[in-house]
C-alpha positions as CSV (number, residue, x, y, z in Angstrom):
1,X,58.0,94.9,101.2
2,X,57.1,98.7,101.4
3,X,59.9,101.2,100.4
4,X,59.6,103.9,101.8
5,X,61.4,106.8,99.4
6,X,60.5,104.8,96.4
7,X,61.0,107.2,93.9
8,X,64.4,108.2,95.3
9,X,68.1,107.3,94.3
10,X,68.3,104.1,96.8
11,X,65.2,102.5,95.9
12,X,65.3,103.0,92.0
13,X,69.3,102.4,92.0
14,X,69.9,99.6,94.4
15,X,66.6,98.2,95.9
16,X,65.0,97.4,92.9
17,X,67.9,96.2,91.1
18,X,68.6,93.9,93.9
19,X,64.9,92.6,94.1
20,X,65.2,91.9,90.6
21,X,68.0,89.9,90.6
22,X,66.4,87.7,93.5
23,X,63.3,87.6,91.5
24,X,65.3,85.9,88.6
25,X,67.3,83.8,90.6
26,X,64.6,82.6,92.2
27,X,64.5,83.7,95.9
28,X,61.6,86.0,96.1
29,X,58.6,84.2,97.6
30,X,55.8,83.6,94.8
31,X,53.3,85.9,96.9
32,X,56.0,88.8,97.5
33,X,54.5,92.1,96.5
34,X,57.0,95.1,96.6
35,X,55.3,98.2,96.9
36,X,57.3,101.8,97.0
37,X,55.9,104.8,98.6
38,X,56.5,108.5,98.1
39,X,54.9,111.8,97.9
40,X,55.0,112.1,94.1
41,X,51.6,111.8,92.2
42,X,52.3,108.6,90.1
43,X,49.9,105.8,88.9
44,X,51.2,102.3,89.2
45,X,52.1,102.2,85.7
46,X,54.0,105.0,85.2
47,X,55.9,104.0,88.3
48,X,56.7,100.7,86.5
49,X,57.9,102.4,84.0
50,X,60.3,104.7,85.7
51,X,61.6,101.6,87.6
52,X,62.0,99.8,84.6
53,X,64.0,102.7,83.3
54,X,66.1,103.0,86.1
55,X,66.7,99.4,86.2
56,X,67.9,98.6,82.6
57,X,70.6,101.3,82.9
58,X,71.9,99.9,86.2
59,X,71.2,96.6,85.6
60,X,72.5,96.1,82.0
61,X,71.8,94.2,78.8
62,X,73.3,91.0,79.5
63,X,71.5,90.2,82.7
64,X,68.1,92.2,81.5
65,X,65.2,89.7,80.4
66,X,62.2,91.4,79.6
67,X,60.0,88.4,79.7
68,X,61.3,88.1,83.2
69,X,60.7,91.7,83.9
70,X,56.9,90.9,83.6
71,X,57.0,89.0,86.2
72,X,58.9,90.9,88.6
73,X,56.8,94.1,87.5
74,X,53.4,91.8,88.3
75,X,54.9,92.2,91.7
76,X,55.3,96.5,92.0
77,X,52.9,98.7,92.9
78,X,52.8,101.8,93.7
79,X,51.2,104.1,96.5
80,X,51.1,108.0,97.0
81,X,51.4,109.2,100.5
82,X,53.3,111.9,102.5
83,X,55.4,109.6,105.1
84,X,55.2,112.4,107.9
85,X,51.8,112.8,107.7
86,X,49.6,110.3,110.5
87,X,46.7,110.5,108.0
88,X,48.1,108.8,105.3
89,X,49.0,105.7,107.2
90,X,45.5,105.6,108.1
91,X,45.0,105.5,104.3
92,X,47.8,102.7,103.7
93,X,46.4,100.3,105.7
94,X,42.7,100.6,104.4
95,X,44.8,99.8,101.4
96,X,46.6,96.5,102.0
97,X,43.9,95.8,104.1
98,X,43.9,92.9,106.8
99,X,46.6,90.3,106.2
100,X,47.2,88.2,109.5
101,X,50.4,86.9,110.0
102,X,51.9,88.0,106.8
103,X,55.5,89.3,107.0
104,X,55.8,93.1,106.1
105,X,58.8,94.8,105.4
106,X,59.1,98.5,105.9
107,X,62.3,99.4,104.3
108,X,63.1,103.0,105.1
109,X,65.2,104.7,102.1
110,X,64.0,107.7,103.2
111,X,65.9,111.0,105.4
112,X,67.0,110.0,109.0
113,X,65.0,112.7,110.4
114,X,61.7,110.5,109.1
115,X,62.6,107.5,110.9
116,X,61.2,108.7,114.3
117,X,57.7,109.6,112.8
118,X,57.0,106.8,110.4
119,X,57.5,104.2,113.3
120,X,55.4,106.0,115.5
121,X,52.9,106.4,112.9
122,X,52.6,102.9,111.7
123,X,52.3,102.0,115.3
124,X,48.9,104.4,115.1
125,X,47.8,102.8,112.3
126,X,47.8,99.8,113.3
127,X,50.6,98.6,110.8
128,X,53.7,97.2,113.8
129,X,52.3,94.1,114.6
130,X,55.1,91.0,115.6
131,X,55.4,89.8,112.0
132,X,56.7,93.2,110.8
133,X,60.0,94.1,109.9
134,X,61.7,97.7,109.9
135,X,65.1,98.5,108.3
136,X,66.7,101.7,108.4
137,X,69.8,103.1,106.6
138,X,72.4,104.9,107.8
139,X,73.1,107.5,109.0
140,X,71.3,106.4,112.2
141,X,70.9,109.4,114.1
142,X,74.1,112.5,113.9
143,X,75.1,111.8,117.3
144,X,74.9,109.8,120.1
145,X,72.1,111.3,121.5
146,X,69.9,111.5,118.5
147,X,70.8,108.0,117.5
148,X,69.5,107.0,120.9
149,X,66.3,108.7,120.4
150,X,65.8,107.2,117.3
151,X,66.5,103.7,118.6
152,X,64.5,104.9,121.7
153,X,61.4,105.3,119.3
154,X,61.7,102.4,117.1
155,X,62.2,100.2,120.2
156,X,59.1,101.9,121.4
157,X,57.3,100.5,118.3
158,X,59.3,97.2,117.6
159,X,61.2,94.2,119.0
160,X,64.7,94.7,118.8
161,X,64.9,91.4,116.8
162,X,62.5,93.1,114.2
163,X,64.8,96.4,113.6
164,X,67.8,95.9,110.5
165,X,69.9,98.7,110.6
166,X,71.5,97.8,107.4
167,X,75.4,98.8,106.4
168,X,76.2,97.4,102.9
169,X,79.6,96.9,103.3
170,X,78.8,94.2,105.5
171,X,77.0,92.6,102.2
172,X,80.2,92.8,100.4
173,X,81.1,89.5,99.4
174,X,85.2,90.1,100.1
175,X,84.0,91.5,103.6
176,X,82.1,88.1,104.5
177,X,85.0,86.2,103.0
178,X,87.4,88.5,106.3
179,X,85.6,86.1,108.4
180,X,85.6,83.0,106.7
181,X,89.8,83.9,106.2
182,X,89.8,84.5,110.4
183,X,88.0,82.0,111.0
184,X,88.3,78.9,108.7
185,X,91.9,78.9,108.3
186,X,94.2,77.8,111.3
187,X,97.3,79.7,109.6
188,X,96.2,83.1,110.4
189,X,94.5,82.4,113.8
190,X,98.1,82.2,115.6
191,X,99.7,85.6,114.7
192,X,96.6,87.4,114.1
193,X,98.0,89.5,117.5
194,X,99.9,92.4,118.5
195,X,102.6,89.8,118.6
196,X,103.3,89.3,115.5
197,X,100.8,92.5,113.5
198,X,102.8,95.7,113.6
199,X,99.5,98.0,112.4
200,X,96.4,97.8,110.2
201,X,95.1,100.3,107.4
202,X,91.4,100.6,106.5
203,X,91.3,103.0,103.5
204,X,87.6,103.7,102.0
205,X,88.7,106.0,99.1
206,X,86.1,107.8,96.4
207,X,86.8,110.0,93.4
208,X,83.6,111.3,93.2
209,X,82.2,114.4,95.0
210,X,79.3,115.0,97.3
211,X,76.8,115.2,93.5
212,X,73.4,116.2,94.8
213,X,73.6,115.6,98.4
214,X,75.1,118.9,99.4
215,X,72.8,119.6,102.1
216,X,73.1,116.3,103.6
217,X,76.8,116.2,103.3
218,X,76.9,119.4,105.1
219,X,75.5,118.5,108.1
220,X,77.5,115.1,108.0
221,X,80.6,115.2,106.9
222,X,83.4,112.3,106.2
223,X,83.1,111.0,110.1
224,X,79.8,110.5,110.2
225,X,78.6,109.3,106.7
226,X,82.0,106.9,107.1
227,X,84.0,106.5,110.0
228,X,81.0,106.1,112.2
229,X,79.6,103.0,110.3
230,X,81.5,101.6,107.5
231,X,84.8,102.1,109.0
232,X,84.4,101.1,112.3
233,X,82.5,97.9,111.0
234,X,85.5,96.6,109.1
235,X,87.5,97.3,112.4
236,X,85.2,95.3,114.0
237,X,85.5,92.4,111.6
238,X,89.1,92.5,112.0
239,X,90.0,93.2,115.2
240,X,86.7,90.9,116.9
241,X,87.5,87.6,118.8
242,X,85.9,84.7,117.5
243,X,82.5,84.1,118.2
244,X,81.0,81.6,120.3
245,X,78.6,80.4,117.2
246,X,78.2,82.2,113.6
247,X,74.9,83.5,114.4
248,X,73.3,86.8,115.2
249,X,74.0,87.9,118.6
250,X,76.9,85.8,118.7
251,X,78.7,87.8,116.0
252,X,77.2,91.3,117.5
253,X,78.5,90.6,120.5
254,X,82.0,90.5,119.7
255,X,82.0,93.4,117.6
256,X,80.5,95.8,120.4
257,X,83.2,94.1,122.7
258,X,85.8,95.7,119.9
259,X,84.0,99.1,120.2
260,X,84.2,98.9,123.4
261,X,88.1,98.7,124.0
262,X,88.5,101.6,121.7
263,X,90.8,104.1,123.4
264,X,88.8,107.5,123.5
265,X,90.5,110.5,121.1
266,X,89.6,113.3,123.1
267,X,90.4,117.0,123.4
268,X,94.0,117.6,122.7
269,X,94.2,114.0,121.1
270,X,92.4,115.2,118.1
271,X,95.8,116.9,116.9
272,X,98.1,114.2,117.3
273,X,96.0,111.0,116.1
274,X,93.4,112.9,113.3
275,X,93.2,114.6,110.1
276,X,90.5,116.3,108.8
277,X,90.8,117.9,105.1
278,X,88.2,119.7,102.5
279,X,89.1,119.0,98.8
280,X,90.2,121.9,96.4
281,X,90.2,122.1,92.9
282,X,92.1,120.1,90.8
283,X,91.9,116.9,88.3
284,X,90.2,113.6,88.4
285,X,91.1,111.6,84.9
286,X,92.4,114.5,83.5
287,X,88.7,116.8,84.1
288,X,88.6,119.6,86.3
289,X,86.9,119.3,89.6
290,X,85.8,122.1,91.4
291,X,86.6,122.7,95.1
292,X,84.1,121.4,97.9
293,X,82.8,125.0,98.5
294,X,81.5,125.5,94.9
295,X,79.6,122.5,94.8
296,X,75.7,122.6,94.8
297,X,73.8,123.1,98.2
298,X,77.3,123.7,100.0
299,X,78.2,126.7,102.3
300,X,81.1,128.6,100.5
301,X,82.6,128.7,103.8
302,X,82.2,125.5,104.6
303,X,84.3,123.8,107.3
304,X,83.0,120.4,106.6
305,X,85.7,117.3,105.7
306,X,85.3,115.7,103.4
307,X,88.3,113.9,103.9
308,X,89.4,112.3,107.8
309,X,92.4,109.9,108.7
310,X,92.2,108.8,112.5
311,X,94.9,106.3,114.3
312,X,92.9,103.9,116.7
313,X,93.9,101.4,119.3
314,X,92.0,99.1,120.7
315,X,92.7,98.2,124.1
316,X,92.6,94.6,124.9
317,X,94.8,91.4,125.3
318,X,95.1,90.8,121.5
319,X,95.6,94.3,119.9
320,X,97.7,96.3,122.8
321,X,100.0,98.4,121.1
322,X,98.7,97.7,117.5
323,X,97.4,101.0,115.8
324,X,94.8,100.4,113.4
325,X,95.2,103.9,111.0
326,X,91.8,104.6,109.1
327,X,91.3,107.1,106.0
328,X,88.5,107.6,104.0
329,X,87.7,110.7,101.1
330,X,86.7,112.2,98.7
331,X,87.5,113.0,95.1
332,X,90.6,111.2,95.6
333,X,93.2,109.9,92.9
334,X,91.2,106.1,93.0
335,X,88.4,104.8,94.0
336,X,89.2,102.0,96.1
337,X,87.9,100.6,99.6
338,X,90.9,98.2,100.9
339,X,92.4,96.8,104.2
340,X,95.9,96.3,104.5
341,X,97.7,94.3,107.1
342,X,101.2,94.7,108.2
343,X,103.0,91.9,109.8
344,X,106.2,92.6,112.1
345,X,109.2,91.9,110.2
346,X,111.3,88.9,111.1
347,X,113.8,89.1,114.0
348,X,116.9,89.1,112.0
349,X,117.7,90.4,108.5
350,X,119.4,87.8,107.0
351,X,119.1,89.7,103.3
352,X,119.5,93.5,102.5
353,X,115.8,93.7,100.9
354,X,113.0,95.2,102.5
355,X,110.6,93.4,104.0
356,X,106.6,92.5,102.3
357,X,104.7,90.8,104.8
358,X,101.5,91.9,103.9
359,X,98.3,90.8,103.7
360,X,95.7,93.1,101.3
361,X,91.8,92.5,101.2
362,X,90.7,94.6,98.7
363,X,86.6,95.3,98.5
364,X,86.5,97.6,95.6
365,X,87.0,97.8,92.9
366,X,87.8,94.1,92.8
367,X,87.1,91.6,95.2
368,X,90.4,90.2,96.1
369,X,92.9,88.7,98.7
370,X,96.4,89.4,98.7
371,X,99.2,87.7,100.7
372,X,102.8,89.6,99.7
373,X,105.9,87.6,100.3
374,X,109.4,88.1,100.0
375,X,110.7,85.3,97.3
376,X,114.2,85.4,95.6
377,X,114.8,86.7,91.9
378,X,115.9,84.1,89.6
379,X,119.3,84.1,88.8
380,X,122.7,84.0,90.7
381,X,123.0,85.8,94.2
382,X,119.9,85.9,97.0
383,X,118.4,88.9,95.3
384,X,115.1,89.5,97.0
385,X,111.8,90.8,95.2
386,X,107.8,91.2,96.9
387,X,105.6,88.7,95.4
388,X,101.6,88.3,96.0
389,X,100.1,85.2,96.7
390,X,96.8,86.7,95.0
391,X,93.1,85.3,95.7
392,X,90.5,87.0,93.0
393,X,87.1,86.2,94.2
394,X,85.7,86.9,90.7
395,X,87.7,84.3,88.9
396,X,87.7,81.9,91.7
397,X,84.7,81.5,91.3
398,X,83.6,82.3,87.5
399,X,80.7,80.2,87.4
400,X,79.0,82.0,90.0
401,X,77.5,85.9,89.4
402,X,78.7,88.0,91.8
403,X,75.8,89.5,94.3
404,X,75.7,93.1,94.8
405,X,75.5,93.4,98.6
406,X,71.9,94.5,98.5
407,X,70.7,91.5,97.0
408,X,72.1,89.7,99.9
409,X,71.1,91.8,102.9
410,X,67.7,92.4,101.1
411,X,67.3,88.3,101.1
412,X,68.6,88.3,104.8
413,X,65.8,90.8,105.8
414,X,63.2,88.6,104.3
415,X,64.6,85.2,106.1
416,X,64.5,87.4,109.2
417,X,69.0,86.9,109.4
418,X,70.2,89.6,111.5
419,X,73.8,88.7,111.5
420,X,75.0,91.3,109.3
421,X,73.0,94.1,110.2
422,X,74.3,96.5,113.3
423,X,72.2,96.0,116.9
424,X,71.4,98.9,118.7
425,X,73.6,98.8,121.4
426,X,76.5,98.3,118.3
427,X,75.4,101.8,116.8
428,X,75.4,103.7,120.1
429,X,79.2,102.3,121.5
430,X,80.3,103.6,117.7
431,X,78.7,107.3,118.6
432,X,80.0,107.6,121.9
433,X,83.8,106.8,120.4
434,X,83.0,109.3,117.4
435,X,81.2,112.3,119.3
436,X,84.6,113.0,121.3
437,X,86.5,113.4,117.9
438,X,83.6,115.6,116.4
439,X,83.5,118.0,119.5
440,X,87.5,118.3,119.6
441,X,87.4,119.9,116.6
442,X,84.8,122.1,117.3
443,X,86.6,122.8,120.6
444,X,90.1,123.6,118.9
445,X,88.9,125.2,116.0
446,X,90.8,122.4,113.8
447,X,89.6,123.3,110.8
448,X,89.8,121.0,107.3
449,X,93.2,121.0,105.8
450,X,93.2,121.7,102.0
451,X,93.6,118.9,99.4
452,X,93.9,119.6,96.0
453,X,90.9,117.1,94.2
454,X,92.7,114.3,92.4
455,X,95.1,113.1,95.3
456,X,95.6,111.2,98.3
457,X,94.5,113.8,100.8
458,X,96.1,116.6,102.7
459,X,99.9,116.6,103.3
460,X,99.5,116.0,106.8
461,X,98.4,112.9,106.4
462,X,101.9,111.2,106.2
463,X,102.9,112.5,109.1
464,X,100.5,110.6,111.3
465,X,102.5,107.4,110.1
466,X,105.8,109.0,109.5
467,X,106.5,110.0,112.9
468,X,105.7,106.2,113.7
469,X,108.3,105.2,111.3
470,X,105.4,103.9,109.3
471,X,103.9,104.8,105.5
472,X,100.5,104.5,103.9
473,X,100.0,102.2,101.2
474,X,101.9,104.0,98.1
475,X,98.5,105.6,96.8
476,X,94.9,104.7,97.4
477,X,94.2,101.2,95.2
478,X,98.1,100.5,95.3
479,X,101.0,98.8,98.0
């Protein structure tokens, strides 16, 4: 495995971690080497020592063996080389030399504007040959025509079976457990429907600010570094028929089938079914927060969101008429990514007390499943109260560690399991439904409403249930 922006965030943060984990556990393949690439000057043992570093802070004490450390570090190496330069590829594969029919994994955790150049270049180099493996993080492209010429290139260099365009929500555990909840259990299959589902919320909520990715953030914003992939991925999972088999292109399938029925939010529609907001200054735990426009590597004018709220409909047989309301932000009042369904309520009232019917499937910051009933009060009189038949995966299953959701893609990459990463045809139907959104604000001049930091967004974001006769979830992480 070569990474590809080794000494960056992703790589020293999450990819190594991950590998390390598999290494313990097991998984890793006695031959796997794991080398990270990356312009900075650094021998192969210092860079063992800055990933070891880096990986006893994020990894912890408890789970941190150094005798086991040795051999995962007997894996790492390290290799200096400037990733848009042609000439160093030239110089990377005098360096692993020939190795026919070995599987290589080029692992891109690197700026999307690279991705074009290093597939072209490995191709030069002699590096792309039918064992190889590329995967590629998101954001893929910043539109629908630059994702297409990205996935123009790489399909230029490799098989479309050999590309994983990897989204790690879809390595959450609770997220995988959506489909076995679908799709193992008769009970929900019946009136999972417009029939008996009145709407669906998909909240991906962050207290934290844009840190050090300013100038990325800027040219993003909360639609594309969110809605465009995680979002729209959990809207897949939910609203997708079931597949024919649980296997790659199976489960692809019906999830571009879902972005496909999605109504287009076009010109005027942009008013009515989005919100777009730009946090202020305010309080997160009781520190101050500065506003969006102060922080590092951002335009003090900036028009970017860093907050959006968009009502969808998908238009087939099983969701007419259901809207399915997404919100993501940030440096809101919780962290919490969480998708809430609302059943109808029954056809007659028999009691004065409102009516539950929900179920929750929280992802963060636990991993649980939530079915709220209506059940009575003890005592005299039919005095109603909401009660949760509640699933916590963590407890559920104590015996078992909990994998982060890079240790489980990573390991899919390496058994060559696309089922979890997004096909190319998958990232292109979600562009062509976001780009409308994107140039209707440009085209209206619908600039972000202000939220003060520390809160559930901007005020307008009530109305686009309210006038529904509809409510969000009380705050972000609550019902």
């Amino acid at each position: 495995m070569l990474v590809f922006g080794g000494t960056g965030d992703l790589a020293l943060h999450k990819l190594l971690p991950a590998l390390y984990y598999l290494h313990r556990d097991g998984r890793l393949h006695a031959d796997m080497r794991i080398i990270a690439l990356a312009r900075s000057k650094h021998s192969s043992a210092d860079y063992k020592s800055l990933a070891e570093r880096h990986c006893r802070a994020k990894i912890g004490k408890s789970d941190f063996d150094p005798q086991c450390w040795q051999g995962f570090s007997d894996r790492l190496d390290y290799f200096t080389m400037d990733a848009s330069q042609r000439t160093d590829f030239a110089r990377l594969a005098q360096y692993l030399g020939s190795t026919e029919k070995r599987v290589r994994v080029y692992y891109l955790a690197t700026a999307p504007d690279l991705f074009e150049a290093i597939a072209a270049h490995l191709k030069t180099a002699g590096l792309a040959d039918p064992y190889s493996r590329i995967v590629l993080e998101k954001p893929i492209g910043h539109s629908l025509q630059s994702a297409q010429a990205i996935n123009a290139s790489l399909g230029s260099v490799f098989d479309e079976s050999q590309v994983f365009r990897i989204d790690h929500y879809l390595g959450k555990e609770t997220v995988q457990n959506l489909m076995a909840l679908r799709f193992a259990n008769m009970l929900f299959e019946p009136i999972w429907r417009a029939a008996h589902i009145d709407h669906v919320q998909i909240s991906v909520c962050e207290t934290l600010g844009v840190e050090n990715r300013g100038n990325y953030y800027e040219q993003a914003g909360a639609v594309r570094d969110m809605v465009q992939n995680h979002l729209l991925q959990l809207l897949c999972l939910v609203a997708m028929e079931p597949p024919v088999r649980f296997d790659a292109e199976s489960v692809r399938n019906e999830k571009v089938k879902v972005l496909e029925a999605l109504r287009p939010i076009t010109d005027q529609d942009v008013r009515d079914k989005t919100v777009r907001g730009q946090y202020t200054a305010g309080q997160i735990a009781g520190q101050p927060v500065p506003a969006y426009y102060f922080e590092k590597n951002v335009d003090n004018d900036s028009d970017t969101e860093t907050f959006v709220a968009i009502q969808a409909q998908v238009e087939n047989w099983r969701w007419a008429g259901v809207p399915f309301y997404l919100r993501t932000g940030k440096r809101l009042a919780e962290k919490t990514s969480e998708i809430l369904i609302q059943f109808k309520p029954v056809p007659h009232a028999l009691f004065a007390e409102g009516d539950a019917n929900q179920l929750l499937i929280r992802l963060q910051p636990e991993e649980r499943i939530s079915l709220h009933l209506m059940a009575k009060n003890p005592g005299k009189g039919m005095k109603l109260e909401p009660v949760a038949l509640d699933l916590n995966l963590a407890t559920a299953f104590k015996q078992q560690r909990r994998w982060d959701a890079y240790e489980r893609l990573l390991l899919d990459v390496i058994d060559g399991d696309s089922t979890l990463f997004m096909r190319r045809d998958e990232v292109e139907a979600a562009w062509r439904w976001v780009d409308p959104i994107i140039k209707g604000w440009q085209q209206h001049y619908q600039r972000p409403r202000p939220y003060p930091a520390g809160s559930s967004g901007p005020e307008q974001l009530q109305h686009l249930l309210e006038r529904h006769g509809r409510k969000w979830m009380q705050s972000p992480g609550s019902t």
